[in-house]
MDAnalysis code that builds the backbone (N, CA, C; Angstrom):
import MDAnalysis as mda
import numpy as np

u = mda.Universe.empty(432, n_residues=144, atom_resindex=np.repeat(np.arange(144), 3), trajectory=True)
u.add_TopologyAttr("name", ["N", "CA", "C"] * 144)
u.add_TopologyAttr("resid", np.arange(1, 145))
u.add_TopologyAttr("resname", ["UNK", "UNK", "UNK", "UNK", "UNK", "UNK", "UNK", "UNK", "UNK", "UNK", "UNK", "UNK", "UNK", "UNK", "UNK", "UNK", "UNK", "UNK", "UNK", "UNK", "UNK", "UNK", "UNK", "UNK", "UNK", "UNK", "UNK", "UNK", "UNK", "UNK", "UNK", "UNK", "UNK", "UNK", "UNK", "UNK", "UNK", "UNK", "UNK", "UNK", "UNK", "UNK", "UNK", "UNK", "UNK", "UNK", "UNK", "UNK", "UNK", "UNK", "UNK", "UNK", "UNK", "UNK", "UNK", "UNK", "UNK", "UNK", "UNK", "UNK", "UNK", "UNK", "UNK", "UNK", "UNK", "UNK", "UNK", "UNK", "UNK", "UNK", "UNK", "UNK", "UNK", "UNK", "UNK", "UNK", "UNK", "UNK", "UNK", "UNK", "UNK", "UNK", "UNK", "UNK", "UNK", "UNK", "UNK", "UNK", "UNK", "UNK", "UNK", "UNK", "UNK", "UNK", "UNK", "UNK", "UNK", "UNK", "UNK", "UNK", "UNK", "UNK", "UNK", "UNK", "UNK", "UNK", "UNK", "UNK", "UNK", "UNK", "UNK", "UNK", "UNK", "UNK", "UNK", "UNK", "UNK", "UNK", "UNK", "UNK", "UNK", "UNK", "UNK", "UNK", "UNK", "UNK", "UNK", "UNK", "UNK", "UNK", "UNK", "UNK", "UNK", "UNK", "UNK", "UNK", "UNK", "UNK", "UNK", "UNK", "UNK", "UNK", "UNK", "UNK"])
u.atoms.positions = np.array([
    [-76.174, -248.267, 95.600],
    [-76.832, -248.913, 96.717],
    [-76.034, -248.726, 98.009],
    [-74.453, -249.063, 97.889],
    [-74.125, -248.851, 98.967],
    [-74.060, -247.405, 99.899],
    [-74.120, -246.311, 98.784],
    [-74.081, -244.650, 99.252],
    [-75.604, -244.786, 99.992],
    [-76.659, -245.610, 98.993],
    [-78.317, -245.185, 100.272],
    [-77.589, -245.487, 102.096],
    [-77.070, -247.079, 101.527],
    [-76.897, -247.243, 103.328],
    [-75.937, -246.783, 103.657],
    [-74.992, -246.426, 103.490],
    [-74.063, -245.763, 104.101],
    [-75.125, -244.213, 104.830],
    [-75.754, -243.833, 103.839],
    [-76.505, -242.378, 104.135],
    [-77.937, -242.788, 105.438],
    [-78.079, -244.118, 105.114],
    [-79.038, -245.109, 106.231],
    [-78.871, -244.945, 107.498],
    [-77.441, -245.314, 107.851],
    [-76.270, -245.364, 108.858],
    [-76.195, -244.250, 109.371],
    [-75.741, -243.191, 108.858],
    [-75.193, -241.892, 109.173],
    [-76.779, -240.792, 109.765],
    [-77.623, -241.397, 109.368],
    [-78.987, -240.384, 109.963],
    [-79.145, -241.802, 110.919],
    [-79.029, -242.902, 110.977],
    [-79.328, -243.590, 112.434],
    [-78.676, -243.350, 113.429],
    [-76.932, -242.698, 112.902],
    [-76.079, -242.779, 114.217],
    [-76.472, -240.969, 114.460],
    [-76.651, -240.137, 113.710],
    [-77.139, -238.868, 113.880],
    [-78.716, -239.313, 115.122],
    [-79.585, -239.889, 114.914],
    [-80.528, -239.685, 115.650],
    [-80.334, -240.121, 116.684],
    [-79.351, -241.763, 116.943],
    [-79.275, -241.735, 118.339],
    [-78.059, -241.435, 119.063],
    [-77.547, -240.858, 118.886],
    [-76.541, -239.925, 119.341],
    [-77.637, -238.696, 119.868],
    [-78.490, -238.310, 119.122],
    [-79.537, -237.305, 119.746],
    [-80.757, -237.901, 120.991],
    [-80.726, -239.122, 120.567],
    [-81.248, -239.721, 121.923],
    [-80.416, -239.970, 122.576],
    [-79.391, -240.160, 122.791],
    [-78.510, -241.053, 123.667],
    [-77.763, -239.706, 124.571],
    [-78.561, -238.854, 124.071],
    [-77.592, -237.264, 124.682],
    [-76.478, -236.938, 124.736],
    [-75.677, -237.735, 123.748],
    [-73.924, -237.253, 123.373],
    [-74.362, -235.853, 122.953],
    [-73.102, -235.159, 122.544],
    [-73.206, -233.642, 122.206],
    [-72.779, -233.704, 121.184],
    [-74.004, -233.119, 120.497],
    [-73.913, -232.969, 118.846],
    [-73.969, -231.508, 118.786],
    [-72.578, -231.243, 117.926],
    [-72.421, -229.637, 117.661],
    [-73.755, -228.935, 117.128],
    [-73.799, -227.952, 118.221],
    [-74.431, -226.667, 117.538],
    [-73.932, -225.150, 116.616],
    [-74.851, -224.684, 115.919],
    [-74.067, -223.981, 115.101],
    [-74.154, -222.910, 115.992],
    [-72.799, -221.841, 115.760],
    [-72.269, -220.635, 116.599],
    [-73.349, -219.306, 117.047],
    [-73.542, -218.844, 117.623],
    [-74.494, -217.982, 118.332],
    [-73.934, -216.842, 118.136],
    [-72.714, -216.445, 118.553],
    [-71.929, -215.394, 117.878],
    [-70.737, -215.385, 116.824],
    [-70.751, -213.878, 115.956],
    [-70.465, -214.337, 114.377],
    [-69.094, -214.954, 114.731],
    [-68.140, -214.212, 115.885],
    [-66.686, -214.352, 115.885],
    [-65.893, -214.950, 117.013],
    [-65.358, -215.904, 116.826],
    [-64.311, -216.418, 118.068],
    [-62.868, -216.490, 117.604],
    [-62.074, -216.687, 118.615],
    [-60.844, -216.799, 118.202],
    [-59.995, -217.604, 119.613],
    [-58.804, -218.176, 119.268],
    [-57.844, -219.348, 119.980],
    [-57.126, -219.354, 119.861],
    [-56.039, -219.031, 121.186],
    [-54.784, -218.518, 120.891],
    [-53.943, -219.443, 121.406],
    [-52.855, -220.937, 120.956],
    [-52.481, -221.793, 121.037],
    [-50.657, -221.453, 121.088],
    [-49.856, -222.046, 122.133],
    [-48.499, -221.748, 122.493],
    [-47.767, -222.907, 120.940],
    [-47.488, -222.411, 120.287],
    [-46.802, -223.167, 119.517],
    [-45.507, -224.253, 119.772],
    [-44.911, -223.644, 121.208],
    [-43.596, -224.446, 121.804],
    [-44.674, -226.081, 122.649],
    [-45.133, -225.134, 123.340],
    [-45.713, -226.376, 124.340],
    [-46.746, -227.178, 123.773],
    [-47.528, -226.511, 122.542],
    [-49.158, -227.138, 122.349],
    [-49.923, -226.846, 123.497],
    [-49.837, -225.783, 124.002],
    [-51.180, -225.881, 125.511],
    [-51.442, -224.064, 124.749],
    [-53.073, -224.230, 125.430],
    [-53.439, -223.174, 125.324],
    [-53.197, -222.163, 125.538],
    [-53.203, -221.060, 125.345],
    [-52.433, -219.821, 126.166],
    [-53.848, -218.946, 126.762],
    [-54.113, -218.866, 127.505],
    [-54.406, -218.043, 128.587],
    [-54.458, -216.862, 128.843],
    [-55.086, -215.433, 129.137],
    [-55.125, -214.429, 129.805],
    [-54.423, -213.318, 128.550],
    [-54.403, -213.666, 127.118],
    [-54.341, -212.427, 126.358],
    [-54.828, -211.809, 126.239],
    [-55.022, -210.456, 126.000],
    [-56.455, -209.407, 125.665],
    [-55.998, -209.278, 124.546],
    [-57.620, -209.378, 123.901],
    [-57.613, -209.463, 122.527],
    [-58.767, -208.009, 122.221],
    [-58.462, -207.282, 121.199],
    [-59.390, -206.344, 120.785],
    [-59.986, -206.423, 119.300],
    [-61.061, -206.111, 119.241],
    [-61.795, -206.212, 117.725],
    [-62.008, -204.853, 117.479],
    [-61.327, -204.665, 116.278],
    [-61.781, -203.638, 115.601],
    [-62.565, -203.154, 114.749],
    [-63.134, -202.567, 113.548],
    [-64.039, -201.934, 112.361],
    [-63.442, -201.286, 111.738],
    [-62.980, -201.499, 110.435],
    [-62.372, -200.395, 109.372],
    [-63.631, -199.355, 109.587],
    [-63.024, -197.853, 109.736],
    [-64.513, -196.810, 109.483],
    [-64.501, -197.035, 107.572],
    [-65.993, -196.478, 107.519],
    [-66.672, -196.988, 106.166],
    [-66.058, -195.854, 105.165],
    [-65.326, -194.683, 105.638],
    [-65.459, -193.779, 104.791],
    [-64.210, -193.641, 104.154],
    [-63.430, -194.806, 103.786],
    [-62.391, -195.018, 102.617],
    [-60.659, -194.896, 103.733],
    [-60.973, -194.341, 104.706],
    [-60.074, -194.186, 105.342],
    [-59.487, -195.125, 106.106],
    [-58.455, -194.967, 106.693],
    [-57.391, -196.429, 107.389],
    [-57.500, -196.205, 108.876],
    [-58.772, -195.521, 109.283],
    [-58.863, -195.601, 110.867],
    [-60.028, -196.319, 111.203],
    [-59.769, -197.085, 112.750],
    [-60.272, -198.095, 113.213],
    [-61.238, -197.831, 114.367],
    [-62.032, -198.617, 114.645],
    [-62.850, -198.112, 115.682],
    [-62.937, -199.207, 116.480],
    [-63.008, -199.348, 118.064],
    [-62.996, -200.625, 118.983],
    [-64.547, -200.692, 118.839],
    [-64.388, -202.307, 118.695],
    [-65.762, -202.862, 118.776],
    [-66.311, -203.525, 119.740],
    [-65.208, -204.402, 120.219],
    [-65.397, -205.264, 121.372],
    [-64.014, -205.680, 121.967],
    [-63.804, -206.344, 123.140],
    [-62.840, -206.713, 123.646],
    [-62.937, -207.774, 124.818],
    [-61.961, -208.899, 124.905],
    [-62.084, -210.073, 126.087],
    [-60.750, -210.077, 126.813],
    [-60.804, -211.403, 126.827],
    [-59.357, -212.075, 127.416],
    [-59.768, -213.397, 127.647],
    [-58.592, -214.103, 126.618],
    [-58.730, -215.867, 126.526],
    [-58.795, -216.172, 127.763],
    [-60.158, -217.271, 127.931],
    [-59.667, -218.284, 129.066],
    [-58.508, -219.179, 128.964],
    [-59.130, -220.024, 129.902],
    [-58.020, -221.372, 130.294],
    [-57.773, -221.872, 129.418],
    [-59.079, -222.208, 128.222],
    [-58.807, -222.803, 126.816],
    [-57.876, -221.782, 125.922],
    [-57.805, -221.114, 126.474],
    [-56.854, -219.951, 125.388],
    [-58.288, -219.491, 124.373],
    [-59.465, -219.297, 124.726],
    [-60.205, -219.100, 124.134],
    [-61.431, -218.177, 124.426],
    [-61.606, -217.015, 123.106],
    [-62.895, -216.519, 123.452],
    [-63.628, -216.764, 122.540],
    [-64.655, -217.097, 123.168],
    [-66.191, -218.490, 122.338],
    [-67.058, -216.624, 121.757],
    [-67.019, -215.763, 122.148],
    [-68.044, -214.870, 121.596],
    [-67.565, -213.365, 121.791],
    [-66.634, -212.584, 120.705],
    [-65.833, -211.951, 120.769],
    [-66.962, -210.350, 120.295],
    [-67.605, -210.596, 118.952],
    [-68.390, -210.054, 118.136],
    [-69.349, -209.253, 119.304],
    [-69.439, -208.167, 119.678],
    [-70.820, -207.623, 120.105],
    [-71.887, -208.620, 120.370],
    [-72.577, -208.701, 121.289],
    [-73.681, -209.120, 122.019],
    [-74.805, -208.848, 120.940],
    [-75.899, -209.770, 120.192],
    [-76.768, -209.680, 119.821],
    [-76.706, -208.637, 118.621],
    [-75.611, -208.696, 118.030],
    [-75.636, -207.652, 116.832],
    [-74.906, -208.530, 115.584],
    [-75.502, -208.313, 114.268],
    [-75.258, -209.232, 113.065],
    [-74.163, -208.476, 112.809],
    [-72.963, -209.448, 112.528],
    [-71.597, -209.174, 111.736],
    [-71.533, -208.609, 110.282],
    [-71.823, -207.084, 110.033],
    [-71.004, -206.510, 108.904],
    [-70.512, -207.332, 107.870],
    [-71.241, -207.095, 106.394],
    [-69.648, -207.278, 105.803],
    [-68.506, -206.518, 105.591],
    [-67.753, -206.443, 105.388],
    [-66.261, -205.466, 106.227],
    [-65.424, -205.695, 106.380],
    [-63.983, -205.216, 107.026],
    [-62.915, -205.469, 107.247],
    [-62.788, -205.042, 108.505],
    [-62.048, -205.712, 109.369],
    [-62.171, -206.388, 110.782],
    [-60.659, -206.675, 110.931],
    [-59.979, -205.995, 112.444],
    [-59.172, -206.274, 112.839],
    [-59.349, -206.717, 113.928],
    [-58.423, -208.179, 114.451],
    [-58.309, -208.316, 116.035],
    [-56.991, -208.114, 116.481],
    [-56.727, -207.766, 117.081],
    [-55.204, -207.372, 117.899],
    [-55.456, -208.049, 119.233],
    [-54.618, -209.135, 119.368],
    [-53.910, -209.927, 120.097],
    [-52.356, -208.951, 120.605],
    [-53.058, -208.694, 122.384],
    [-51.981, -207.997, 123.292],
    [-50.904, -209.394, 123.742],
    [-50.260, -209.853, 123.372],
    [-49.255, -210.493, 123.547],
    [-47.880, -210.491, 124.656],
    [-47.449, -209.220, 125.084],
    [-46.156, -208.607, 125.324],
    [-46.674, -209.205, 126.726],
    [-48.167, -209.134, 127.078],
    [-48.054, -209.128, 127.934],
    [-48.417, -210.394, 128.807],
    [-48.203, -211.147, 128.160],
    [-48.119, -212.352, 127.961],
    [-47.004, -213.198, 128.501],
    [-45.697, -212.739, 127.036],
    [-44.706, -213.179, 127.508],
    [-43.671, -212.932, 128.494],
    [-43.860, -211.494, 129.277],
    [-43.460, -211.251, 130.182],
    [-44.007, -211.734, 131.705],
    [-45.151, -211.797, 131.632],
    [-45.630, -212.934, 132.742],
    [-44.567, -213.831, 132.703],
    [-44.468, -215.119, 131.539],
    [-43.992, -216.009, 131.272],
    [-42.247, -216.130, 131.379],
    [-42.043, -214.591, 131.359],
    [-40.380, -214.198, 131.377],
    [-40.037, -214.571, 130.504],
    [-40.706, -214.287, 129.466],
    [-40.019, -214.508, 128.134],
    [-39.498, -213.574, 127.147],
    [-38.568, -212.965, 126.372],
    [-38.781, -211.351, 125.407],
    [-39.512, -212.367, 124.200],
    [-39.927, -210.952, 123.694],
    [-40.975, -211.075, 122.557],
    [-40.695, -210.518, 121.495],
    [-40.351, -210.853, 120.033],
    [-40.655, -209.716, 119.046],
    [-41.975, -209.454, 118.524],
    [-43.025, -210.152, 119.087],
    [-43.923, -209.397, 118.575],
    [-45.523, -209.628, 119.865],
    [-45.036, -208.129, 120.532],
    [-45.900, -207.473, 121.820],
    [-47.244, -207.431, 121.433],
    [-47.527, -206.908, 120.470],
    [-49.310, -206.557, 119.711],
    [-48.595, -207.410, 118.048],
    [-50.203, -208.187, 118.220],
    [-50.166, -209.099, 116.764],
    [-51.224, -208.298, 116.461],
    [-51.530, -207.499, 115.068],
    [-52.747, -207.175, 114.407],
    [-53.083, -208.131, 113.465],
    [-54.490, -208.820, 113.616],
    [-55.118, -209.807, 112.322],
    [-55.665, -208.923, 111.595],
    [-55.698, -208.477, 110.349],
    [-56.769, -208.137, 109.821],
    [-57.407, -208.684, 108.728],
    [-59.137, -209.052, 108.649],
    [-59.778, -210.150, 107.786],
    [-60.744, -208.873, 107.292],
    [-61.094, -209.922, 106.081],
    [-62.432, -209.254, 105.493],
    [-63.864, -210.140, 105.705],
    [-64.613, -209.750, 105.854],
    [-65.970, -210.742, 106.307],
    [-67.240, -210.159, 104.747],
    [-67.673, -211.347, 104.826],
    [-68.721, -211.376, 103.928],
    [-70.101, -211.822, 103.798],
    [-71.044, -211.059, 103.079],
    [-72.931, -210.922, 103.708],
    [-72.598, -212.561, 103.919],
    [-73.713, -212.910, 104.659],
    [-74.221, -214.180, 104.663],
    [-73.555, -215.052, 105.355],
    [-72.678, -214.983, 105.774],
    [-71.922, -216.101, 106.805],
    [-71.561, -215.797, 108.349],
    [-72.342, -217.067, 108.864],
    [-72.772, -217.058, 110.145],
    [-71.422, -217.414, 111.019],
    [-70.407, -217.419, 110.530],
    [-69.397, -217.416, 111.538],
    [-67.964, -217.618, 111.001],
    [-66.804, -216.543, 112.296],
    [-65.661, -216.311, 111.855],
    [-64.460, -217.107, 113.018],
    [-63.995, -218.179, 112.656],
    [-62.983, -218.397, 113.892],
    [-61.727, -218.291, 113.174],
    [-61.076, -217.461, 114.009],
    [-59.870, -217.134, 114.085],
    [-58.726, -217.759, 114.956],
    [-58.057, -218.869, 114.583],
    [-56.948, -219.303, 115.637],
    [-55.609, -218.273, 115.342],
    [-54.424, -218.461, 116.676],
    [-53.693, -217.749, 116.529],
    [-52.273, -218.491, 117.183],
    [-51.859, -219.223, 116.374],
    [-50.507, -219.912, 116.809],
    [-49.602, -219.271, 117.559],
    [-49.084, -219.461, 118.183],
    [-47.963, -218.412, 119.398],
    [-46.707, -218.360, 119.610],
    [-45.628, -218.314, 119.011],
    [-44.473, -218.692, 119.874],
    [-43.485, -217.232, 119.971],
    [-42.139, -216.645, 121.000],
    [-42.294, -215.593, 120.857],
    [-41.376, -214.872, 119.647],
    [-40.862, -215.433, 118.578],
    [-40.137, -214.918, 117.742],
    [-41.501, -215.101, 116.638],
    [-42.412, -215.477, 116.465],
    [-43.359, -216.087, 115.164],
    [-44.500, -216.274, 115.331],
    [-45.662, -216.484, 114.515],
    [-46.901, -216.938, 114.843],
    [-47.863, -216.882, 113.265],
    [-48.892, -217.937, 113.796],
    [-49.367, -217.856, 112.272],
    [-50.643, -218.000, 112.574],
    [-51.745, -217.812, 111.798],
    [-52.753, -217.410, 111.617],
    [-53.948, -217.645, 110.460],
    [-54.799, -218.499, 110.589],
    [-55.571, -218.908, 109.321],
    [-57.190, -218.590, 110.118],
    [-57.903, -218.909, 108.818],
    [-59.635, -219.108, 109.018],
    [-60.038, -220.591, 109.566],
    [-60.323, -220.397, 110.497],
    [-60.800, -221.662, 110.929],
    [-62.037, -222.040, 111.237],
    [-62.391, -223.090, 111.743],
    [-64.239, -223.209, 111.875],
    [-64.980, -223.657, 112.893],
])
C-alpha cells in the first residue's frame, strides 16, 4: 500500500512540476556530449578542443575525424556527434587538446592530447563522456 502512494506522489509531483514550468529533464537530442572538469579547482575548464573520431570498419587501427568543438564556459560540449546523424555502433575516439590549455594557464603538462577511446552500442540514445583534469593525471568514466 505504501509503494501505490508513494508511486501516487511521485506522478503528482511529476505533473505539477509540468504545470508549474520547473524544468523537467529532457532526453538528449544528440547521441554524444562530453565535460571537461579542473580536478585542482572543481571549476569547469573552458576553451579545449576536443575531436571525435571513427575506428575505419576495415579491421584496421586508422581513424577518421568526425566532428569537432571547443568546451564552453561550462567546460562543456552539449552536442559533439554530427548534426542529425544516428550514432554507429563502433568504436569512437575523442581526443581532448589539452597542452593547450595548460599553457594558457602557465602551467607544464604531461599529458598535451588525452585520447578516450569507447565502444558504443545499437540502441542507445546517448553517450556522456566527463573528463577530470589536472596537469600530471586525469580520469575518465561513462556518464549520463
Amino acid at each position: 500500500m505504501n509503494q501505490l502512494k508513494n508511486f501516487a506522489l511521485a506522478l503528482s509531483f511529476a505533473a505539477t512540476a509540468t504545470t508549474a514550468g520547473l524544468a523537467v529533464a529532457a532526453p538528449a537530442a544528440n547521441p554524444l556530449s562530453v565535460h571537461v572538469l579542473d580536478l585542482q579547482s572543481g571549476q569547469p575548464t573552458a576553451g579545449i578542443r576536443v575531436t571525435l573520431e571513427e575506428r575505419n570498419g576495415d579491421g584496421s587501427n586508422d581513424w577518421r575525424a568526425l566532428a569537432a568543438g571547443v568546451t564552453n564556459a561550462q567546460g562543456r560540449i552539449a552536442a559533439l556527434y554530427p548534426e542529425g546523424k544516428t550514432m554507429a555502433a563502433g568504436d569512437y575516439r575523442i581526443v581532448f587538446e589539452t597542452g593547450d590549455h595548460f599553457k594558457r594557464e602557465g602551467k607544464a603538462t604531461f599529458f598535451p592530447r588525452i585520447p578516450v577511446e569507447f565502444k558504443t552500442e545499437a540502441g542507445v540514445a546517448h553517450y556522456h563522456i566527463p573528463l577530470l583534469l589536472s596537469p600530471y593525471g586525469y580520469s575518465t568514466y561513462r556518464g549520463n
